[in-house]
C-alpha positions as CSV (number, residue, x, y, z in Angstrom):
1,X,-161.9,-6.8,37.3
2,X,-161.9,-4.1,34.2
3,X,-160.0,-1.8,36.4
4,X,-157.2,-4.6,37.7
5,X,-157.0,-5.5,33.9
6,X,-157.0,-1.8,32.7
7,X,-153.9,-1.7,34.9
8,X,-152.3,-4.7,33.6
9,X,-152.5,-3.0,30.2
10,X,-151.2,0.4,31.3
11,X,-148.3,-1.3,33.1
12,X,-147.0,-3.3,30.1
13,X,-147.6,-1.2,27.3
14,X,-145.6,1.2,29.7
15,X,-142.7,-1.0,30.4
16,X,-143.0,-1.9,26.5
17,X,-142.5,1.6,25.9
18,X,-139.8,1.5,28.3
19,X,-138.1,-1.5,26.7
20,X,-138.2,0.2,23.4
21,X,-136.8,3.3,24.2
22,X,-133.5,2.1,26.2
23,X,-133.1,-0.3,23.2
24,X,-133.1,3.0,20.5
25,X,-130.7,4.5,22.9
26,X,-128.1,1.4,22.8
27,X,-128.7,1.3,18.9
28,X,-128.2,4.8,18.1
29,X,-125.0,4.8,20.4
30,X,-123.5,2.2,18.5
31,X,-122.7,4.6,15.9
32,X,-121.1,6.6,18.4
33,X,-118.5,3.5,19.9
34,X,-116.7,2.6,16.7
35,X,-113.4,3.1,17.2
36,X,-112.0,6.2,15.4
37,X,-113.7,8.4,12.9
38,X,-117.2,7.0,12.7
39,X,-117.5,8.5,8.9
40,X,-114.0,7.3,8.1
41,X,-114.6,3.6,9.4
42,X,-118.1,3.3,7.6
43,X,-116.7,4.6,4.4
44,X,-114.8,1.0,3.8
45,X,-111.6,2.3,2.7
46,X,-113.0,4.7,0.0
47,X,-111.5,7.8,-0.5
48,X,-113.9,10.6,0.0
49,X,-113.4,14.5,-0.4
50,X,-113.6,16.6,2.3
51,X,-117.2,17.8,1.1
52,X,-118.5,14.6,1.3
53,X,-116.9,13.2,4.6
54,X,-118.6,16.5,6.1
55,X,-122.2,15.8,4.5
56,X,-122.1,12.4,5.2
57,X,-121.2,13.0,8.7
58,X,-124.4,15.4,8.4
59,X,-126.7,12.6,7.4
60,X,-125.4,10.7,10.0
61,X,-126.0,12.9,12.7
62,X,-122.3,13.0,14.0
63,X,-122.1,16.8,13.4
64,X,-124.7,17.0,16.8
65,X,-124.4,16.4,20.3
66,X,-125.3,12.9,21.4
67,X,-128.9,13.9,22.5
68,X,-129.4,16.4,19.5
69,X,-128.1,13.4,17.0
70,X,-130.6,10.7,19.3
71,X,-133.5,13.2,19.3
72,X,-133.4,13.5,15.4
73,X,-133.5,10.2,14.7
74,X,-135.6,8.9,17.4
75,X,-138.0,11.5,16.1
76,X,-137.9,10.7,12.3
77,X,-138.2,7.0,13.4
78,X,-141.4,7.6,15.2
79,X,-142.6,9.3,11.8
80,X,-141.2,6.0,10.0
81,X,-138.4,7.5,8.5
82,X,-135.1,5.5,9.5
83,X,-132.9,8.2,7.8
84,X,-130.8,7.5,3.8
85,X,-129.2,4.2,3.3
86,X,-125.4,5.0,2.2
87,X,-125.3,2.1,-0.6
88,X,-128.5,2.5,-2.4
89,X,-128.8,6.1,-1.6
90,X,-132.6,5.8,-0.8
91,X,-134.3,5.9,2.4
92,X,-134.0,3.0,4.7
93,X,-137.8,2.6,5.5
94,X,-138.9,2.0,1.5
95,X,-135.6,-0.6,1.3
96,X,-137.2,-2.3,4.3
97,X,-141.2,-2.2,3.7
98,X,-140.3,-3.4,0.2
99,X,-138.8,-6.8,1.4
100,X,-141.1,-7.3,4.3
101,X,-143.9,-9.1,1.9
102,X,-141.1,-12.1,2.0
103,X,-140.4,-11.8,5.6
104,X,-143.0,-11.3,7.3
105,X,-144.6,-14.1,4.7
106,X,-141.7,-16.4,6.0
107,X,-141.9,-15.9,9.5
108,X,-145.9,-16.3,10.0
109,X,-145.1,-19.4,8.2
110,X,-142.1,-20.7,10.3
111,X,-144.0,-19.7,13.3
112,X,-147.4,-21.8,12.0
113,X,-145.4,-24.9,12.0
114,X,-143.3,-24.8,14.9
115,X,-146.5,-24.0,17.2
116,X,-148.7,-26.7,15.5
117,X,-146.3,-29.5,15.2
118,X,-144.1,-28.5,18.6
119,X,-147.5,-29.0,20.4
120,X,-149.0,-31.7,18.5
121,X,-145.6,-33.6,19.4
122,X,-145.9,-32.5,23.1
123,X,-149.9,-33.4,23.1
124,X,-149.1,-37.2,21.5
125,X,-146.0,-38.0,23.7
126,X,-147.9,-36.6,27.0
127,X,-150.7,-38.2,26.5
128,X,-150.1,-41.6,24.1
129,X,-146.2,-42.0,26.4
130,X,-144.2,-45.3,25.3
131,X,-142.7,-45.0,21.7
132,X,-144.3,-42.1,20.8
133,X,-142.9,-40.1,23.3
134,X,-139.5,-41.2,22.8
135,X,-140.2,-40.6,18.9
136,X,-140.6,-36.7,20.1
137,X,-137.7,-36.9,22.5
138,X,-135.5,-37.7,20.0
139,X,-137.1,-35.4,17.4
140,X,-136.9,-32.2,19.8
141,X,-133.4,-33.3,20.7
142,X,-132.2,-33.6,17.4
143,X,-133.8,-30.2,16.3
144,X,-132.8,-28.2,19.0
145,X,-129.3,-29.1,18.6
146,X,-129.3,-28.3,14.7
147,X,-128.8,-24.7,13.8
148,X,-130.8,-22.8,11.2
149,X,-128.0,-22.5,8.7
150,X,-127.0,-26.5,9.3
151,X,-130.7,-27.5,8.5
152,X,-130.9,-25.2,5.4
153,X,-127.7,-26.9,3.8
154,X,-129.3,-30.5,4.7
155,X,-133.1,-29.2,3.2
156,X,-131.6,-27.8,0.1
157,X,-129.4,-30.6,-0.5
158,X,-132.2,-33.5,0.1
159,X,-135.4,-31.8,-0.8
160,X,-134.0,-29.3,-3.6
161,X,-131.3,-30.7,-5.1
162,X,-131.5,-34.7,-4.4
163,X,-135.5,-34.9,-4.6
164,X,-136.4,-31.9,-7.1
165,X,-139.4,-31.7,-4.8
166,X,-139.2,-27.9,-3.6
167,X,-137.2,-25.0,-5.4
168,X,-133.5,-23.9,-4.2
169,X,-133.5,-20.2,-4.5
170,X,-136.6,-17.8,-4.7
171,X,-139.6,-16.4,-3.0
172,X,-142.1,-17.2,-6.4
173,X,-143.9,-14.7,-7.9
174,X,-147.5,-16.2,-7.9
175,X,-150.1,-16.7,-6.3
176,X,-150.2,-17.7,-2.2
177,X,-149.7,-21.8,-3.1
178,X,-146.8,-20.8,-5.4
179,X,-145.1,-18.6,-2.8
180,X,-145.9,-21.2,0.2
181,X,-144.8,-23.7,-1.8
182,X,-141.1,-22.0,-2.4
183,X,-140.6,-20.8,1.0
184,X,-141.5,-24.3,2.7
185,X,-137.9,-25.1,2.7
186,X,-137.1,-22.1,4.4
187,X,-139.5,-21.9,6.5
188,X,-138.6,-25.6,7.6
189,X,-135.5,-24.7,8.9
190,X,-136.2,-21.5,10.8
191,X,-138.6,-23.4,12.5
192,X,-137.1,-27.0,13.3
193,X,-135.0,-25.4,16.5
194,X,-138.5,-23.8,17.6
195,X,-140.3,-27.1,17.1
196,X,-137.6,-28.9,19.4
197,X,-137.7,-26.5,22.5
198,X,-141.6,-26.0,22.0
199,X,-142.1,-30.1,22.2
200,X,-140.0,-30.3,25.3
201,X,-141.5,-27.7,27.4
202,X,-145.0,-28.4,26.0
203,X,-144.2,-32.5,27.1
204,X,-143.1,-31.2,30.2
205,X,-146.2,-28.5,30.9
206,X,-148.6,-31.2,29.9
207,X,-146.8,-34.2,31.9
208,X,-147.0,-32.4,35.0
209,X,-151.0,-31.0,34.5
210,X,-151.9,-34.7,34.0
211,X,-150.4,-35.5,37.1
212,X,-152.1,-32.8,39.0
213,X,-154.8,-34.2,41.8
214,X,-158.1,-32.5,39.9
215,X,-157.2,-34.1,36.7
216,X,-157.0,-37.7,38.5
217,X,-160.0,-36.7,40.6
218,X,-162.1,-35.9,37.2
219,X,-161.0,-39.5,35.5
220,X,-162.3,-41.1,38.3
221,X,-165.5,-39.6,38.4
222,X,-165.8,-40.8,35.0
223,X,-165.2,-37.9,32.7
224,X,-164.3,-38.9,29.1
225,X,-160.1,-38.9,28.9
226,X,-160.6,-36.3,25.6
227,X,-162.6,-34.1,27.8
228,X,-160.7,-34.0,30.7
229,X,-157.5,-33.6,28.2
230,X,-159.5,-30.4,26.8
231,X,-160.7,-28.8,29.1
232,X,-158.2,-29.3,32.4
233,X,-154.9,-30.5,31.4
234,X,-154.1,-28.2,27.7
235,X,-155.9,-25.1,29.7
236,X,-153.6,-25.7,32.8
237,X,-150.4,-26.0,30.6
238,X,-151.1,-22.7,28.3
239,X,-149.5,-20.6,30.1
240,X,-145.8,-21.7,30.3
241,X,-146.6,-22.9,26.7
242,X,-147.8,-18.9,25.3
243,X,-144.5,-17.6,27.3
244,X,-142.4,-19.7,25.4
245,X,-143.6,-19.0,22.3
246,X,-143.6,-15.8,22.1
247,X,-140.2,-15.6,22.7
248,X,-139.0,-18.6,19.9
249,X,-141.5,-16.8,17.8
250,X,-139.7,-13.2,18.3
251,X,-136.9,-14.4,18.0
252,X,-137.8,-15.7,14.3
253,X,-137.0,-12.8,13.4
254,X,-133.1,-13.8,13.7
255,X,-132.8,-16.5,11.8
256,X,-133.8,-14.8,8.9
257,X,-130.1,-13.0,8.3
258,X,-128.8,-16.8,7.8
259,X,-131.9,-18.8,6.1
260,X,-133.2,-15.8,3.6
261,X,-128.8,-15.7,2.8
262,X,-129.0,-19.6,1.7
263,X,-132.1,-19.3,0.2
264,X,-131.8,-16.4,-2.3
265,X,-134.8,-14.5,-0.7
266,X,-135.1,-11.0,-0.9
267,X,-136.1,-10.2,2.6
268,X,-135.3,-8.0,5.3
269,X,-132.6,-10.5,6.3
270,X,-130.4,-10.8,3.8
271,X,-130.4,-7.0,3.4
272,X,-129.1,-7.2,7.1
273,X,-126.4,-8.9,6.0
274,X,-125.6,-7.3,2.8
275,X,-125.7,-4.2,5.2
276,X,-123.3,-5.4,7.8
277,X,-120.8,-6.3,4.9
278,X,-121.0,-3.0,3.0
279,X,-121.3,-0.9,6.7
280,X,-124.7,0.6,5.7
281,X,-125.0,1.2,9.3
282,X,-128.2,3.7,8.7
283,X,-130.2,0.3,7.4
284,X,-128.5,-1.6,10.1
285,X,-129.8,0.9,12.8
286,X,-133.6,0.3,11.1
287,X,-133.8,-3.4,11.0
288,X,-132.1,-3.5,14.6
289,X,-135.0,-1.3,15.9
290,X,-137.9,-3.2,13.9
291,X,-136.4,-6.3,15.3
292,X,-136.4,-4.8,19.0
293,X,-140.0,-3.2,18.4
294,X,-140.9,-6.7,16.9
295,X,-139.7,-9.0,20.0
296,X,-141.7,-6.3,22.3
297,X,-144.7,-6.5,21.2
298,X,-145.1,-9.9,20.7
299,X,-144.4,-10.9,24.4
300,X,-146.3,-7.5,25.6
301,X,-149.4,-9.3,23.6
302,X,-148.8,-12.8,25.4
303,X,-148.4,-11.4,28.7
304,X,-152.0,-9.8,28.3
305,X,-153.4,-13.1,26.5
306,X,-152.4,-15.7,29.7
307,X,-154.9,-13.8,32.0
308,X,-157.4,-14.3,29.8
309,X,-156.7,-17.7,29.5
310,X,-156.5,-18.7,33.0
311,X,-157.8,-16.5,35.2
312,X,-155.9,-17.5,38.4
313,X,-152.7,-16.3,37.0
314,X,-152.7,-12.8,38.9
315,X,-150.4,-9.6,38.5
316,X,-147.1,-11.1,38.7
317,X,-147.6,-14.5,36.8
318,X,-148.7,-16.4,40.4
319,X,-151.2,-18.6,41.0
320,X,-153.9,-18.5,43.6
């Protein structure tokens, strides 16, 4: 059993790796398939001297091979240095670790509240049916369908500027209530599409446990409805559920660009965007790899978790 799961280990941490690396390749090529002069195109219609076309062009890498320029920065990645960002004219790693505070603050708590509520819907509609299930439907419908920069107008125009109850712009610069309490709205909206598809699947993954002949079997031998809810039907339907959220929660890490933009945070997103608009393709380059190293490891740690979970699931994700 240690040695099957010491396996399982080795084999995704390996196709992790594997992951990463063909995704640092695509990245770094980018730079290499804009159209023209690469140095010309990033400078934004600047005029530069010939001196500093060829020393940006150094820092860039473009005065090496492909492999030479990939090596370089592949290697100063691995020793957390993403290279010199051309706007602020510091390195890309400090610009970055200085705004994760507010991002990765934001996304543990848009990911809290799409997991709890997206399954505390699923758990009430699957198990209480009627009303209350078609209270969730309707709620994950709606959500799903509504885009993170749709509910971020809506949430700053109710709750910020009709109500007053939650600050507009800003990350606070308090304590944790003071920060939680300013990036609620945020946080709200990154999280309502998460909520939707988590409520569905979870209704779905819990709807079809309940149905399953040893659930039946155990309520007819008597076993308390909460237990039998505990212990067979949530355990059966964790699987699918832990898939599925590791991906939404991943891919958090998108929505950040648009809700930290509408928000006035200062996170790793909105210097995406200020980077894409000013062609800071150095800082561009970093983010896109944290993102990629991000989504990787969170669904490398849930493929590890489910086994644990349920022990039926075997190499492969089938069931005996």
């Amino acid at each position: 059993m240690k040695g099957s799961f010491g396996r399982r280990i080795g084999g995704r941490a390996a196709g992790a790796l594997l992951t990463v690396l063909v995704a640092s390749v695509v990245i770094y090529g980018a730079l290499r398939l804009v159209p023209g002069d690469p140095v010309l195109t990033l400078s934004a219609g600047r005029r530069l001297t010939p001196d500093q076309i060829e020393a940006l062009r150094e820092r860039l890498g473009l005065d090496r091979g492909f492999v030479q320029g990939y090596l370089a920065w592949a290697g100063g990645a691995l020793r957390l240095d993403l290279g010199t960002s051309l706007t602020y004219r510091t390195g890309v790693s400090a610009l970055i670790g200085a705004r994760l505070k507010v991002s990765g603050l934001l996304l543990a708590y848009a990911a809290v509240l799409a997991v709890v509520l997206g399954f505390g819907a699923a758990l009430a509609a699957a198990v209480k049916g009627g009303a209350v299930n078609r209270a969730a439907s309707v709620a994950a419908a709606v959500t799903t369908a509504t885009p993170p920069f749709v509910a971020a107008i809506i949430l700053l125009s109710a709750f910020a500027v009709g109500f007053g109850w939650f600050p507009a712009t800003g990350a606070g610069s308090g304590a944790l209530p003071d920060r939680l309490w300013h990036l609620t709205l945020p946080a709200v909206a990154m999280a309502l599409a998460a909520f939707g598809v988590l409520a569905r699947v979870g209704h779905a993954a819990l709807a079809e446990a309940m149905g399953r002949d040893h659930v039946e079997a155990a309520i007819g031998r008597g076993v308390g409805r909460a237990a039998v809810i505990r212990r067979h039907v949530v355990r059966n339907a964790l699987p699918p559920l832990l898939t599925v959220t590791g991906v939404l929660v991943a891919g958090l890490f998108v929505g950040t660009a648009v809700v930290e933009s509408a928000f006035g945070l200062d996170g790793v997103g909105s210097l995406l965007v200020a980077s894409v608009s000013r062609r800071d393709f150095p800082v561009v380059q970093g983010i896109a790899l944290i993102a990629v190293v991000l989504f990787v490891a969170v669904n490398t740690a849930v493929d590890l978790l489910i086994p644990l979970i349920d022990p039926r699931v075997k190499e492969g994700g089938a069931e005996s």
